[in-house]
N, C-alpha and C positions, 0 to 999 in steps of 0.2 A: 245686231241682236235678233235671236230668233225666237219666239213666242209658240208653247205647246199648251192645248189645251188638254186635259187629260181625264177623259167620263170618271176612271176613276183610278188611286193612284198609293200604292204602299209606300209612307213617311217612315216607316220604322216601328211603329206602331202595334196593336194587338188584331187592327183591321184594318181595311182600304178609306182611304179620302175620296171626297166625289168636289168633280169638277179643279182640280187642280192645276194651277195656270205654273206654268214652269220655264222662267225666261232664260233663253242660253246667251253667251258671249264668248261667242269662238269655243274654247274644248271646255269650259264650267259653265257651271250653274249660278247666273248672276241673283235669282231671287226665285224663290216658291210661297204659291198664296193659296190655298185651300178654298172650297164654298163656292168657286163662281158658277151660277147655275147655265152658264152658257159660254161658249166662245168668245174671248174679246174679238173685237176687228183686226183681222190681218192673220189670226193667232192656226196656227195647223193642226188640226182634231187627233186629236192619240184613240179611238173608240177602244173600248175592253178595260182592263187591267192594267197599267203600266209600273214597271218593277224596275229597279235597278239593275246596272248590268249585272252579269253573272261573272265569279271565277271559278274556272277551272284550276283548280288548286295544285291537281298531277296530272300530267299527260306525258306518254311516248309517242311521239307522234305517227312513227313508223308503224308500232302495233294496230296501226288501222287495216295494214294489207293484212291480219290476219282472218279479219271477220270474216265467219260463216268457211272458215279453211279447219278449224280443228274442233268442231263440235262431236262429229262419227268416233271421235279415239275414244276409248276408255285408258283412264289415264288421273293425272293429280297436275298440279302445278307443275312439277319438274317435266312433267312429259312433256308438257305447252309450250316450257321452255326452248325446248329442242327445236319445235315449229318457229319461235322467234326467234332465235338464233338461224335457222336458214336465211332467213328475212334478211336480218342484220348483214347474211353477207353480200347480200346481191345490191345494196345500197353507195350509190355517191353522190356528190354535192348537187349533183344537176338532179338527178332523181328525184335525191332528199327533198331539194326545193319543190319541186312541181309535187308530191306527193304531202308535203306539210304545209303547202299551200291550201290546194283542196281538203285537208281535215280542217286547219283553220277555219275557213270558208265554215266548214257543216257546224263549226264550232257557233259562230257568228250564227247562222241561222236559228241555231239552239239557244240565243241567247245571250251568247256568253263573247264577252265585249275583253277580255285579260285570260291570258295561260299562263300556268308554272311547267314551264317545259323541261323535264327532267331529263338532263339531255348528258347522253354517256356514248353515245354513237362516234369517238371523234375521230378515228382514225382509217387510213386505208385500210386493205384485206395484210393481215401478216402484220399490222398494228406500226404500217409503216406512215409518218405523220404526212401530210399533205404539206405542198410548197408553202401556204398557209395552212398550220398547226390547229385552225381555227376555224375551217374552208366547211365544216359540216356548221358547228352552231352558229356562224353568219348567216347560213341558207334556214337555219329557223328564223332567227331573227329579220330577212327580207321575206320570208314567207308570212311570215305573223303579218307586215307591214301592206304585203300585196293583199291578204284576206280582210285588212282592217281593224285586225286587233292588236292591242296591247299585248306585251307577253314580256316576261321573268324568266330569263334564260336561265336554270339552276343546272347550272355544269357541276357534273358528276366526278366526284374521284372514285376511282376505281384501279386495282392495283391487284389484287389476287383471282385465283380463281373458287375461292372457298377458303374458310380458318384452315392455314398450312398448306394449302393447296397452289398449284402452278398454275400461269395461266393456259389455256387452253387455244387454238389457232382464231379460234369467234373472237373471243373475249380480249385479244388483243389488239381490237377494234377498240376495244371502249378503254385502255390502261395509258396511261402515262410512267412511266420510270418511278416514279415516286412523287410525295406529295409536294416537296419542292417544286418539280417537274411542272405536276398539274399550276400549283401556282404561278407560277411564270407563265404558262401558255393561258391562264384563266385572266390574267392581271394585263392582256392583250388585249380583251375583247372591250372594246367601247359601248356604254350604254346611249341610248339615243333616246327621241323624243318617244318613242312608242315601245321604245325596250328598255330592259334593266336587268342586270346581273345580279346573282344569286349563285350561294354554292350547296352544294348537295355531297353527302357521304353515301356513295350508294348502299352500301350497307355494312356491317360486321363483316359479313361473309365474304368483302372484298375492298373492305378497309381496315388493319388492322389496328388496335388503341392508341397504340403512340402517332400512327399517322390519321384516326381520327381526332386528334387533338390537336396536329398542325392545320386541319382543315378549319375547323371549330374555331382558332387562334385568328387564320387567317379570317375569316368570314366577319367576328366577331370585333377586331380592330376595326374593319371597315362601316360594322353596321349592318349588315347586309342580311337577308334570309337565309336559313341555313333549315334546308330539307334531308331527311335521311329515309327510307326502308326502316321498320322497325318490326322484330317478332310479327312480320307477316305470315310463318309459318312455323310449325312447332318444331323441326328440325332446329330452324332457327336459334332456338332458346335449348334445345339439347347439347347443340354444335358451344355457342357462348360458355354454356353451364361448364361444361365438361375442359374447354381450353382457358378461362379464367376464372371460372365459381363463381359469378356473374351471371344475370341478363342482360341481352341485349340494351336494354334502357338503362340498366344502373351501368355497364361500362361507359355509354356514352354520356350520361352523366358526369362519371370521374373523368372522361377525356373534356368537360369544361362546354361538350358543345348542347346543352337544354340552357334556353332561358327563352322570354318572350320573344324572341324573333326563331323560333328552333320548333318546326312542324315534322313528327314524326309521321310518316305516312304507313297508313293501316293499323297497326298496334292490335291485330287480331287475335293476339295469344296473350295480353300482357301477363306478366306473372304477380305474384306476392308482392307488395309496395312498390310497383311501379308504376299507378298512378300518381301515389302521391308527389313519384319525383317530378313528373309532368307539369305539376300544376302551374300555370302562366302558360304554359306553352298552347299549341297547336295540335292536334291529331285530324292528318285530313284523310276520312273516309273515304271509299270507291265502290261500294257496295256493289254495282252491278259487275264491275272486275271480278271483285272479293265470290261474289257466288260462282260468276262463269268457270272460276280459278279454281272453286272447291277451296278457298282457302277456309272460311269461317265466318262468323259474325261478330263482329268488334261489337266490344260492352259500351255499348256509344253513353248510355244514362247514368252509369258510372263514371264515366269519365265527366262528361259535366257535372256532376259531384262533385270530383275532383279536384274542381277549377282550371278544366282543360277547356279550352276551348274546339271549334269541331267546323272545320271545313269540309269540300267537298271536292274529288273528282273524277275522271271518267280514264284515266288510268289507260287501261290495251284498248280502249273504244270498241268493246263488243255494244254498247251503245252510246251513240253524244247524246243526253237528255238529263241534263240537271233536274226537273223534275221526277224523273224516275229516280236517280241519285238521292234526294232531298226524302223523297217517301221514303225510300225503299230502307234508310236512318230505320224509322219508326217502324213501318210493319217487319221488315227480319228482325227487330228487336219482338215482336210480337211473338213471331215462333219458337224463339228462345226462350221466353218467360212468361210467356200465356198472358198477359197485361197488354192494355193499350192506356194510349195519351201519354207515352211517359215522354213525346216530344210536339209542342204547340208547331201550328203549320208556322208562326211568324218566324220562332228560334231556329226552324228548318231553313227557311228565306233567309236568314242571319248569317247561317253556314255558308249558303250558297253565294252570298251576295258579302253583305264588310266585313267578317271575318275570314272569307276566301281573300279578298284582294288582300288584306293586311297581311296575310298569310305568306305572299308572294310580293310582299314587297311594293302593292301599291295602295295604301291605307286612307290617301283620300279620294279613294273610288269605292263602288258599293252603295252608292246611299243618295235617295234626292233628299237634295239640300244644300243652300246657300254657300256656294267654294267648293264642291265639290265637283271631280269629272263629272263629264256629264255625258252617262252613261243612261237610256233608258229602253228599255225592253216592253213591249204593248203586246199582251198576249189579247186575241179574240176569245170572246164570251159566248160568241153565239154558235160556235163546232158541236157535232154531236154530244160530245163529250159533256162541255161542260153548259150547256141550254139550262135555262132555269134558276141560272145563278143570279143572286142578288146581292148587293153591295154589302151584307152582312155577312155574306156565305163566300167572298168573292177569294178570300185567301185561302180555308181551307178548301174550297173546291178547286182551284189551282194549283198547289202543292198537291193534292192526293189523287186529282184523275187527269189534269192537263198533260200533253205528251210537247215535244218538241214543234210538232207539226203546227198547234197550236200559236207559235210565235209569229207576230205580224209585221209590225215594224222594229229594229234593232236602230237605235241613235249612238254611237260610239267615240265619246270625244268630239261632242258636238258635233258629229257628220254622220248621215243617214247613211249605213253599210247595207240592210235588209229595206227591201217595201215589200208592200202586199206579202209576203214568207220566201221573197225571192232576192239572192245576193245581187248586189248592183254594179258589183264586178266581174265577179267570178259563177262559170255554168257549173255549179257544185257537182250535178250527178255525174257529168260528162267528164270532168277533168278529175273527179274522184277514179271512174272506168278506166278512163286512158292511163293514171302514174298508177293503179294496182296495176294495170297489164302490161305496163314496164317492168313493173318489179317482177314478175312473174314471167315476163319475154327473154 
């Protein structure tokens, strides 16, 4: 049993707890007591803030090699595409690993203890399969394991290259034969103690209805998360409109695959009633993708209307920083609609924290408290940033000016991954340099 004592400490609450004693047992949370005004004997001091782990709701992992490579273009989404798609093709299992390794890692630094790894990378160059059919999403899943995180492998089916469209020599990196196909090479992969499988429709654009609805079928039998791409782009919703008289959400819909485990990712264009088909489900925002992208601003306060709920994540990683992620909800909702507050710093932390992990499939993580992983994050109080804060101020000054840098200690399934802001395995900045300049070698 290991004993954390915690100056001060978010239960879920409207505000932080002070002095919270927080006993582990192996990867849970054997018990939480509030009020102690000091350390028990033997107990290991948390100083600052302590938060539940974070999930990263959507990640590619690969789009990390593009940071700071396509900001000079002028250009939209699709032109970006073209930069990650280079990417895509200079990538294999040994690569993949050493490069989703070190993002894991920065992920862990930032926080963030669970990934939904949206993962559609699976094949050789010329979409020829590897001796193991499976040899790319294993190397996330031992990379997630070497970084110290959890992670929700959501294998992608993927099958065209556009409504009616072929695929293209890239993209037959990421296709299986059909959705049969994917299933059989999905229904391979073993979940472990620190991974779990997840299916994903990459999108309309390259799933079509009747084969989103064997994905939907399969995911759905099993229980399982089922992530999609959703009207991230208004093309998107012209391309649907005009090939089925549909939106993107109402065909997925009739293909069976929305219900409470069904996280539509971005939903930046939704159209005329397609909130309401949402409702139980998921939408996990990327903001900082979503701007880098130019794609738009998702109606995030509509959609909690809705009874959507609202995760989070960090998507092409032009930044890892759930805290910018978490703001950045509220204020581009600000630019839209000239209003503030239409989201409390706690419901932001909710996103970030147990409706991300439910999100991906790990629902008793997120949260201290009694049986739950035991996930906790100790941001410092005393950085330039955030000086002056007091136990009354300590969430919303955290959520709206703390950055990643800020995180101090990371506990991850009961085992210490981060001290003092530094991995305890892995040289983050070093091994992030060396697998981008492979990819690029």
């Amino acid at each position: 049993m290991t004993t954390y004592w915690c100056e001060l400490a978010w239960l879920g609450g409207e505000r932080a707890e002070s002095g919270v004693i927080v006993e582990v047992d192996g990867e849970r949370i054997a018990s939480v007591e509030p009020g102690a005004a000091s350390p028990p004997e033997g107990a290991q001091r948390l100083d600052g803030l302590t938060l539940p782990g974070f999930a990263n709701a959507h990640s590619h992992a690969f789009h990390r090699a593009l940071r700071g490579r396509t900001q000079a273009e002028r250009g939209s989404f699709w032109t970006w595409r073209e930069r990650m798609y280079e990417v895509a093709c200079r990538l294999d299992p040994d690569s993949y690993l050493a490069l989703a390794r070190a993002v894991f890692a920065e992920m862990a630094l930032a926080g963030m203890t669970a990934v939904g790894e949206f993962h559609y990378l699976h094949h050789a160059a010329g979409g020829e399969p590897y001796d193991d059919p499976n040899a790319m999403g294993e190397a996330m899943i031992e990379a997630a394991r070497q970084a110290g995180i959890r992670i929700a492998l959501l294998d992608a089916c993927y099958l065209h290259g556009g409504i009616g469209k072929s695929l293209d020599d890239v993209q037959r990196r990421f296709a299986d034969a059909d959705a049969a196909a994917w299933a059989n090479r999905v229904g391979a992969l073993d979940a472990t103690g620190h991974a779990r499988i997840g299916a994903a429709i990459h999108s309309l654009r390259a799933v079509d209805p009747e084969s989103a609805a064997a994905v939907a079928a399969w995911a759905n039998e099993r229980s399982l998360p089922l992530h999609a791409h959703v009207s991230e782009q208004p093309a998107e919703n012209r391309d649907a409109g005009e090939a089925w008289g549909k939106s993107p959400a109402s065909v997925l819909d009739a293909a069976g695959a929305v219900s409470e485990r069904f996280t539509a990712v971005h939903l930046t264009h939704p159209q005329d009633g397609d909130l309401p088909l949402m409702a139980g489900a998921t939408c996990c925002l990327c903001p900082t993708t979503e701007r880098d992208l130019a794609d738009g601003i998702g109606p995030a306060q509509e959609m909690r209307d809705a009874g959507i709920r609202l995760a989070l994540g960090s998507d092409s990683h032009a930044v890892i920083d759930h805290f910018e992620e978490a703001r950045a909800v509220e204020l581009d909702e600000r630019l839209a609609t000239n209003e503030r507050g239409g989201h409390a710093a706690a419901d932001l932390l909710r996103a970030a924290t147990t409706d991300g992990h439910a999100s991906i499939g790990w629902p008793e993580a997120g949260r201290i408290d009694e049986g739950a992983i035991a996930d906790l994050v100790t941001v410092r109080l005393d950085s330039v940033r955030l000086a002056g804060t007091t136990p009354e101020t300590a969430l919303e000054s955290v959520v709206f000016a703390a950055t990643a840098a800020d995180v101090r200690d990371v506990i991850a399934g009961g085992r210490r991954i981060v001290s003092r802001g530094r991995h305890t395995e892995v040289d983050v900045p070093a091994e992030l340099a060396a697998s981008i300049e492979r990819v690029y070698g």
